[in-house]
GUDREN-499637 format. One line per 5 residues: number of its first residue (from 1); their letters; for each residue x, y, z of C-alpha. Coordinates in nm, 3 decimals. Example, Ala and Ser with C-alpha at 12.3 -4.5 7.8 and 13.67 -1.06 7.14 Angstrom:
1) AS) 1.230:-0.450:0.780 ~ 1.367:-0.106:0.714
***
This chain:
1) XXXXX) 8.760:8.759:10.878 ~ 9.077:8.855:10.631 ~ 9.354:8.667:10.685 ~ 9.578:8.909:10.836 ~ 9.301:9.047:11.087
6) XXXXX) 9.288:8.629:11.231 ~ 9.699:8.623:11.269 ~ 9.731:8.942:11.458 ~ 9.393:8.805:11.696 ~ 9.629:8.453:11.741
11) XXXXX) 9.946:8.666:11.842 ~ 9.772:8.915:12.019 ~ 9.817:8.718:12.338 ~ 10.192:8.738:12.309 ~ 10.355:8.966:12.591
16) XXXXX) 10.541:9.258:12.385 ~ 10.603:9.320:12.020 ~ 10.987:9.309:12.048 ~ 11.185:9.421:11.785 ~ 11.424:9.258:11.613
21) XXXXX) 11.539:9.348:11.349 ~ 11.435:9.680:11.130 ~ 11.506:9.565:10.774 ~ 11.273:9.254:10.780 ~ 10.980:9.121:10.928
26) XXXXX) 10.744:8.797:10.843 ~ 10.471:9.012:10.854 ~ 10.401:9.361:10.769 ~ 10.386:9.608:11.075 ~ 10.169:9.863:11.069
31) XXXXX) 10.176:10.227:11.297 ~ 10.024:10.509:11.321 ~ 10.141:10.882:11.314 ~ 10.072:11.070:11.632 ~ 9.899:11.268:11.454
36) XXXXX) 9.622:11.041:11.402 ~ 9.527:11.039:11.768 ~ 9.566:11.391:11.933 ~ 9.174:11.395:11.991 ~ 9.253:11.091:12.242
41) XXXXX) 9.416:11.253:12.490 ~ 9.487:11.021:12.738 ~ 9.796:10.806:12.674 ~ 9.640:10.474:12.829 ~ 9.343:10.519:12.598
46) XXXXX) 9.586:10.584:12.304 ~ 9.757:10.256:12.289 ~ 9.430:10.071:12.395 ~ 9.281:10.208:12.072 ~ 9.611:10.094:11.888
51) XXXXX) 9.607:9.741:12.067 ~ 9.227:9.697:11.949 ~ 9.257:9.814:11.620 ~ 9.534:9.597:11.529 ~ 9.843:9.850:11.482
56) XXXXX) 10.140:9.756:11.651 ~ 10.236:10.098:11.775 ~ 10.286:10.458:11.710 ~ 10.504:10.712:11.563 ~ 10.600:10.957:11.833
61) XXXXX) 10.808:11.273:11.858 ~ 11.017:11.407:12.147 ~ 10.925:11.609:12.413 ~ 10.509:11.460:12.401 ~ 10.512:11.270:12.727
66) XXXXX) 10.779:10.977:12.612 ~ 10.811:10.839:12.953 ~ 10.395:10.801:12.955 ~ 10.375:10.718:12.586 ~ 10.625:10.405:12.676
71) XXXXX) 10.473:10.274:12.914 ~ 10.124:10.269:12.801 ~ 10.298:10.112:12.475 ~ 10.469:9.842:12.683 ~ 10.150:9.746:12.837
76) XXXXX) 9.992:9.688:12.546 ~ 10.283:9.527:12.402 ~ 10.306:9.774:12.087 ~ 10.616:9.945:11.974 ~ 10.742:10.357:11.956
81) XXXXX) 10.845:10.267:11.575 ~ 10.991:10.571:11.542 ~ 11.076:10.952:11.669 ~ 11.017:11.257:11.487 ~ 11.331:11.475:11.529
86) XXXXX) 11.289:11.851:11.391 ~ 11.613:11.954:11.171 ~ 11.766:12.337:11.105 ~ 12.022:12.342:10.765 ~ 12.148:12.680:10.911
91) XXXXX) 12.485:12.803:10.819 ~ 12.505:13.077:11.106 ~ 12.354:12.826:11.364 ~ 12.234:12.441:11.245 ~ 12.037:12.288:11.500
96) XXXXX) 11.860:11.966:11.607 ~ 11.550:11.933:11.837 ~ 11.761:11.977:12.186 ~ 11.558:11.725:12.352 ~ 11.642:11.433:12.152
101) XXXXX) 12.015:11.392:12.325 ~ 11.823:11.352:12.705 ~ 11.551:11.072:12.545 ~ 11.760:10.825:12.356 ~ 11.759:10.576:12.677
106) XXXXX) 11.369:10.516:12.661 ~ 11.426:10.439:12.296 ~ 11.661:10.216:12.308 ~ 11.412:9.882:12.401 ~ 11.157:9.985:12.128
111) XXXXX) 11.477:10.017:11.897 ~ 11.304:10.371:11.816 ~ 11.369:10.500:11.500 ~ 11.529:10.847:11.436 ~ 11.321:11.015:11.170
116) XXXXX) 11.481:11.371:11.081 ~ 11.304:11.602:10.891 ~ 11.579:11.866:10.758 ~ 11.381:12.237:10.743 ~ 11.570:12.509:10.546
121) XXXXX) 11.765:12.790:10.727 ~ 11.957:13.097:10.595 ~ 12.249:12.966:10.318 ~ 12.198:12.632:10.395 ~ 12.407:12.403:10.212
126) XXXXX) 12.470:11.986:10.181 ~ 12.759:12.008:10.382 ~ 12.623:12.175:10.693 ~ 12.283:11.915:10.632 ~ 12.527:11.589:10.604
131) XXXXX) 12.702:11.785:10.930 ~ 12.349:11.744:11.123 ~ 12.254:11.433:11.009 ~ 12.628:11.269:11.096 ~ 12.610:11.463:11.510
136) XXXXX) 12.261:11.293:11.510 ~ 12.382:10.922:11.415 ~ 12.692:10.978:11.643 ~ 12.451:11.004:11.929 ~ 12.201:10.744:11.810
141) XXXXX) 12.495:10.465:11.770 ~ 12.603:10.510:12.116 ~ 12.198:10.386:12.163 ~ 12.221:10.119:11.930 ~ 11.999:10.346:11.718
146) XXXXX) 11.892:10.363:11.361 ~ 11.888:10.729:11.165 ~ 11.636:10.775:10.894 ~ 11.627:11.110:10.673 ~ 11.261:11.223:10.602
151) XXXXX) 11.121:11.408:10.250 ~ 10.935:11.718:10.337 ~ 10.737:11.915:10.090 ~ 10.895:12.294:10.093 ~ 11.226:12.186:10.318
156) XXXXX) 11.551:12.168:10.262 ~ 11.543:11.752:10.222 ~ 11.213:11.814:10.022 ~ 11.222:11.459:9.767 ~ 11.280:11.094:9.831
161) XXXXX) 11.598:11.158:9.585 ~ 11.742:11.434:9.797 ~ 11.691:11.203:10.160 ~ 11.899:10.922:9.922 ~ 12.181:11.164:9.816
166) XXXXX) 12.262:11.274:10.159 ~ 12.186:10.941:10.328 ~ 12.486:10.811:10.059 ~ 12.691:11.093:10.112 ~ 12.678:11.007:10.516
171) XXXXX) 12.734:10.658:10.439 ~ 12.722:10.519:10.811 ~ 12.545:10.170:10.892 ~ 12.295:10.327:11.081 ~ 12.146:10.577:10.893
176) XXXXX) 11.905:10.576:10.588 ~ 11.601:10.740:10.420 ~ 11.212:10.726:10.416 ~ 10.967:10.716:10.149 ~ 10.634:10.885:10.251
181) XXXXX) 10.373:10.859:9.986 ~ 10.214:11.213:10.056 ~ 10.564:11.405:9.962 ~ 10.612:11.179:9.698 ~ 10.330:11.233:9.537
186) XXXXX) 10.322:11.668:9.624 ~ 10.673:11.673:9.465 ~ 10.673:11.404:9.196 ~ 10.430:11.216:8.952 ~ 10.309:10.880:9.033
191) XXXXX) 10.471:10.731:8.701 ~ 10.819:10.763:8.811 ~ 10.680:10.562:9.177 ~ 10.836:10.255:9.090 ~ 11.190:10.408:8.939
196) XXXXX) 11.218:10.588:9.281 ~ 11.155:10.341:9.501 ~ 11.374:10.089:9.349 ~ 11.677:10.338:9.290 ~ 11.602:10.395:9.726
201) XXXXX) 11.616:10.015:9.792 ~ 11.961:9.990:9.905 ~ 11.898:10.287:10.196 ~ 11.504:10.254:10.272 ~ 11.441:10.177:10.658
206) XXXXX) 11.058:10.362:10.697 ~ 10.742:10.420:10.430 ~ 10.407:10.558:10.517 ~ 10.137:10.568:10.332 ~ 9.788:10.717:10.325
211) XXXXX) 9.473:10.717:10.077 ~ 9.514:11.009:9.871 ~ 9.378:11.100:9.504 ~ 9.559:11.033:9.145 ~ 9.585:11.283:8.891
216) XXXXX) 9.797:11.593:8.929 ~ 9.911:11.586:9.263 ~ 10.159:11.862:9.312 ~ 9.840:12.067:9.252 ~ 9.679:11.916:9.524
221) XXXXX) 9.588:12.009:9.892 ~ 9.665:11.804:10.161 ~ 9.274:11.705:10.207 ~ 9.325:11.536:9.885 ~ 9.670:11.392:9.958
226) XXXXX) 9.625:11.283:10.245 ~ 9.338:11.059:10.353 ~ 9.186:10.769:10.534 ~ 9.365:10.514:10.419 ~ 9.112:10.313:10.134
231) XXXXX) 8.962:10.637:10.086 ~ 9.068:10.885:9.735 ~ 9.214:10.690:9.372 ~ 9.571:10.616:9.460 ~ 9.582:10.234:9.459
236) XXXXX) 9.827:10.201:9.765 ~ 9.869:9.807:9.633 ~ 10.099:9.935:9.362 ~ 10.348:10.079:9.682 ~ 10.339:9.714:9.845
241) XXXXX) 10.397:9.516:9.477 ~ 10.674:9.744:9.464 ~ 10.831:9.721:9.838 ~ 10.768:9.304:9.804 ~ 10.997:9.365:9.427
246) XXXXX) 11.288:9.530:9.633 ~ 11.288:9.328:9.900 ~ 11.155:9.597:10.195 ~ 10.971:9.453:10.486 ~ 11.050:9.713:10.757
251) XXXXX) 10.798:9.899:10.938 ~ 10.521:10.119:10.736 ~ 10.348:10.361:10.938 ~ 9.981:10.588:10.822 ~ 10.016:10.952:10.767
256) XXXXX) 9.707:11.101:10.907 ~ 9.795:11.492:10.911 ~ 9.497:11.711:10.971 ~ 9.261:11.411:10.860 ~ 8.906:11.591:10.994
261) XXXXX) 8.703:11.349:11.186 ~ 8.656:11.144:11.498 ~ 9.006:10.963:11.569 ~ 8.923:10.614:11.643 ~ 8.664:10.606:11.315
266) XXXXX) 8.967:10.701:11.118 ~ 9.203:10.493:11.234 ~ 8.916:10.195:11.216 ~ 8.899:10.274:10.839 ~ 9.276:10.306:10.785
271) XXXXX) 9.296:9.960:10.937 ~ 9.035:9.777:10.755 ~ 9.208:9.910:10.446 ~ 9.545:9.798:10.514 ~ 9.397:9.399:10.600
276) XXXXX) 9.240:9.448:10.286 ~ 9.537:9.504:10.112 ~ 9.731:9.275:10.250 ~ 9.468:9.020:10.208 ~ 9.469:9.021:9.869
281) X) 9.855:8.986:9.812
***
């Protein structure tokens, strides 16, 4: 058995995976997107296949059942990691998702992450984005929340450098940026994955990662970009070297957009994978 799959068995038996503290942890945690589980329906039987696997929670996103995703989390004793919150950089009318304001109390145990992905309007413009992003972190503070900018291929925040620029120009406590491999690698090349994540240390509070292929990724479809983690040539070990180098031990959580398959089989491989990896450190 890998070393990592026996210490999550020992502490299994503990009651609920507090949080603490975002920036560090002893171990690694390790979540999964929602996206990885919409063929399991059933909220129960989402966090049971969590709790077996070995993740300790899920990435969820407002208005999908928060009050039933939290408590099946809670009995399980796994942690909502984070929140996806849809952006609008619109100069005639900049938006954020509406229901976000009316869920921040059920976040506020699992210290749930605020993970804003910034989509591109008419004229929009860094002022109006650092605008959102600052009405967002005013709400999450009064939670005790944390506010983490998200690179999206084709929007407005679109690299890991742009969620870093207007994370600095914000400059509040409580609000950061992401790194998520699958952007990364659609929008840059993997040589410069070291520069970038090192030049983000100072403001990185979430990573996910994926298997995915080398080569010339901004070519690439998302069936090569994003797999099964263990599956495709990107050696995902280079991402931890790099995250032990700066320091990072806050959550990391598996893409698994439109991954075809059954759910749990996925998930199984993705998890393998990661007590592989973290086996061999």
């Amino acid at each position: 058995m890998h070393k990592v799959a026996l210490l999550f068995l020992l502490l299994s038996g503990c009651a609920v995976n507090e949080p603490t503290d975002d920036t560090y942890s002893a171990r690694r945690e390790f979540y999964a997107f929602d996206n990885g589980l919409t063929r399991i329906e059933n909220f129960e039987q989402k966090a049971a296949v969590l709790k077996e696997l070995g993740y300790d929670g899920i990435c969820w996103r407002p208005g999908a059942g928060l009050d039933e995703m939290l408590a099946a989390l809670d009995k399980h004793g796994l942690r909502m990691v984070s929140t996806y919150v849809g952006c609008k950089v619109d100069a005639e009318n900049p938006t954020f998702d509406e229901r976000l304001a009316g869920e921040l109390e059920g976040y506020k145990k699992h210290k749930t992450i605020i993970w804003l992905n910034l989509a591109r309007g008419k004229n929009a413009t860094n002022e109006i984005a650092v605008k959102l992003i600052e009405d967002v972190a005013d709400l999450a503070q009064k939670a005790g929340l944390k506010v983490v900018v998200y690179p999206h291929t084709d929007f407005f925040v679109e690299t890991v450098e742009d969620a870093l620029r207007l994370a600095k120009k914000v400059n509040r406590p409580n609000v950061g940026m992401s790194f998520n491999l699958c952007h990364f690698l659609k929008t840059d090349n993997e040589k410069n994955l070291e520069a970038v994540l090192k030049k983000s240390a100072s403001h990185l509070m979430l990573v996910s990662i994926n298997g995915a292929d080398s080569g010339e990724t901004k070519t690439m479809g998302w069936d090569r970009l994003i797999q099964p983690l263990g599956d495709g040539t990107f050696d995902n070990g280079k991402v931890l070297k790099i995250l032990d180098e700066i320091g990072y031990r806050g959550a990391i959580s598996l893409q698994c957009y439109s991954i075809k398959g059954a759910d749990r089989v996925n998930l199984k491989k993705s998890i393998d994978a990661w007590f592989e990896m973290n086996s061999q450190e």
